[in-house]
PADO-129376 format. One line per 3 residues: number of its first residue (from 1); for each residue x, y, z of N, C-alpha, C. Coordinates in steps of 0.1 Angstrom, whole numbers, plus 5000, padded with zeros to 4 digits. Atoms other than C-alpha are relative to their C-alpha. Example, Ala and Ser with C-alpha at 12.3 -4.5 7.8 and 13.67 -1.06 7.14 Angstrom:
REM residues 2
1> 5009/4988/5000/5123/4955/5078/5009/5012/5000 ~ 4991/4989/5000/5137/4989/5071/4992/5011/5008
This chain:
REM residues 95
1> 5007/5001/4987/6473/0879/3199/4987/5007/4999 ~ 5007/4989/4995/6439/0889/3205/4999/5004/5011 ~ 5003/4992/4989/6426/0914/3224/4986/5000/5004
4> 5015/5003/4997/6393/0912/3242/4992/5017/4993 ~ 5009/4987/5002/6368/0945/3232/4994/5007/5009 ~ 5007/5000/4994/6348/0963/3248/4989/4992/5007
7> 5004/5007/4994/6330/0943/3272/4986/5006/5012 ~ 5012/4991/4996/6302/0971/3283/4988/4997/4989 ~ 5009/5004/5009/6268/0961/3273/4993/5016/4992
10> 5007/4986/5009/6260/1003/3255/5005/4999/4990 ~ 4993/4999/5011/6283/0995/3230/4988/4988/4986 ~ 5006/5014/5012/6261/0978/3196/5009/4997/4997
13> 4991/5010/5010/6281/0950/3175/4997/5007/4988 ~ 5010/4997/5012/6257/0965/3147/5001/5017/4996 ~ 5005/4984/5001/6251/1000/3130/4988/5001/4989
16> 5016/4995/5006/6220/0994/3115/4991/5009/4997 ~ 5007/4984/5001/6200/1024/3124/5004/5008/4993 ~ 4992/4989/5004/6227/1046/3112/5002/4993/4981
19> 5002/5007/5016/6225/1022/3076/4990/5005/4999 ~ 5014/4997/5002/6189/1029/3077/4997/5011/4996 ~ 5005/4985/5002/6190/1064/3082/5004/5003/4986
22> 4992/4996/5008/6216/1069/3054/4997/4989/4984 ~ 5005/5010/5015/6196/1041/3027/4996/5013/4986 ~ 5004/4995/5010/6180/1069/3009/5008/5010/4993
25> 4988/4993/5008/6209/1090/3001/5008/4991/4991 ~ 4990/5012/5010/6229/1057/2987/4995/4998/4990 ~ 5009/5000/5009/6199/1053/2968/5000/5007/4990
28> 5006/4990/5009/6195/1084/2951/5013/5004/4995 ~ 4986/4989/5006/6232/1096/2945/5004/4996/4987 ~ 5005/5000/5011/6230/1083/2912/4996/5012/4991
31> 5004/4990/5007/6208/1104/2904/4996/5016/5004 ~ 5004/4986/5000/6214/1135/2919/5017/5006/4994 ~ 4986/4995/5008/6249/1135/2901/4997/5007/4988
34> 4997/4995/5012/6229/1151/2871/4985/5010/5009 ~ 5008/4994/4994/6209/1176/2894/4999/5016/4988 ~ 5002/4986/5012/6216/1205/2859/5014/5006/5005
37> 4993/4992/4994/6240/1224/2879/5010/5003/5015 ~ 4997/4996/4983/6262/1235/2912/4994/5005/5002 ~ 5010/4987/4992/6236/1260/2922/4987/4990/5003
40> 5010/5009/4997/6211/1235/2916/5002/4986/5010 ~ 4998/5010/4990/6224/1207/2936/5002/5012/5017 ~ 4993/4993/4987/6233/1229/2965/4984/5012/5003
43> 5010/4999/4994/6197/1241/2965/4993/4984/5007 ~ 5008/5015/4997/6184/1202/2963/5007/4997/5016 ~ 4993/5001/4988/6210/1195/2994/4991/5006/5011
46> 5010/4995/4990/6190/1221/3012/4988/4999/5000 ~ 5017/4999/4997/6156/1215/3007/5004/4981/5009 ~ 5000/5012/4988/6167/1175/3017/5003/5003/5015
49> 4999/4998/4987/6178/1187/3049/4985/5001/5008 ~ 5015/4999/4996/6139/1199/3059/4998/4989/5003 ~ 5006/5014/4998/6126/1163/3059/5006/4997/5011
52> 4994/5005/4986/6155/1152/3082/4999/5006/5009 ~ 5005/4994/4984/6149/1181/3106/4986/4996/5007 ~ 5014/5000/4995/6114/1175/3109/5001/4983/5008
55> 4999/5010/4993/6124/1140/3117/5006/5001/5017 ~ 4995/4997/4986/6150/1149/3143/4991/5005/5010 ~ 5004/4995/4991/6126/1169/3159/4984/4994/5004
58> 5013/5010/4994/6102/1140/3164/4986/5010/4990 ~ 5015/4998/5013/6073/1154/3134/5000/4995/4986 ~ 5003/5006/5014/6059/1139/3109/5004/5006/4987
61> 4995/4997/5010/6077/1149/3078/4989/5006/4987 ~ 5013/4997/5006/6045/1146/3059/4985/5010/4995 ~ 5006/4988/4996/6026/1168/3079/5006/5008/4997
64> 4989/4987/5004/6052/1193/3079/4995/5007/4990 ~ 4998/4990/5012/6053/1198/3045/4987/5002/4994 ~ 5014/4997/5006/6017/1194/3037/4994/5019/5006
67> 5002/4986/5000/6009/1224/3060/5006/5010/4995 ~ 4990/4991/5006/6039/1241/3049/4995/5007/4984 ~ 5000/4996/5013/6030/1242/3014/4987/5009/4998
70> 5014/4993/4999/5995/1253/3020/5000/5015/5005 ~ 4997/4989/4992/6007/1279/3042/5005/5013/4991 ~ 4987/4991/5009/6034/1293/3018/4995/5007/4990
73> 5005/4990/5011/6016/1311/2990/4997/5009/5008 ~ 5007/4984/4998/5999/1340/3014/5011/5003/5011 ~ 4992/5004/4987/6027/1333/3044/5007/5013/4999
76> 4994/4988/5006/6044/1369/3047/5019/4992/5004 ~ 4985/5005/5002/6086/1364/3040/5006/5007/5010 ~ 4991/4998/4988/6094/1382/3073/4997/4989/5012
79> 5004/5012/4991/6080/1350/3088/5000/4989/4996 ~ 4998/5012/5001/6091/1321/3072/5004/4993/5009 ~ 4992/5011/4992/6115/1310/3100/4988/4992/5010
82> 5006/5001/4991/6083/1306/3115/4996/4978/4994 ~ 5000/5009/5007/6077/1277/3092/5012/4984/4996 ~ 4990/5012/5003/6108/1253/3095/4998/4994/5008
85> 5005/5013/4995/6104/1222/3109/5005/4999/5015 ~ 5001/5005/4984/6120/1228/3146/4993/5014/5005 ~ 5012/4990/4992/6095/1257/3148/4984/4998/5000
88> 5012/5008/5003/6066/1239/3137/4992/4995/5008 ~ 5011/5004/4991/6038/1227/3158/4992/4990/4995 ~ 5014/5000/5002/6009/1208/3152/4991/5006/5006
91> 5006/4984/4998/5993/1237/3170/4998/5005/4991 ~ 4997/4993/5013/6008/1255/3143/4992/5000/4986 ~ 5003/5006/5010/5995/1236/3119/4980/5002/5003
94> 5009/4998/5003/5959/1243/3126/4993/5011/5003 ~ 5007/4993/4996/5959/1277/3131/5002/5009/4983
């Protein structure tokens, strides 16, 4: 017997977006299976996260990390968190 589905139009048929987001990890896992090490992968893990925050939090990834990197050589280390992507500005970025 079927059964009818939901029949509310919020529901997608589809999960596209959520493929989309998750293309570049399918991609890569390959080759982050020879990342040298567990210490080493479980740094790489964390630095990928950065990009996706800066996404979540609506900024350009790009940006981000261009100022970021610039920043980071004289940046003092009791002020990094100032520097992660849901504290970031482009204010920030040109001061």
């Amino acid at each position: 017997m079927l059964i009818p589905g939901n029949r509310g139009a919020e529901c997608r048929i589809d999960n596209n977006p959520v493929e989309n987001v998750i293309r570049p990890i399918a991609l890569g896992k390959k080759n982050w299976l020879f990342a040298g090490s567990e210490r080493t992968g479980q740094r790489a893990a964390a630095i990928q996260t950065l990009p996706g925050t800066a996404k979540l939090n609506k900024i350009d990834p790009a940006a981000w990390l261009r100022d970021t990197l610039e920043k980071l050589p004289t940046w003092p280390n009791s002020r990094t968190d100032e520097l992660l992507p849901f504290a970031w500005s482009v204010e920030n970025a040109k001061a």
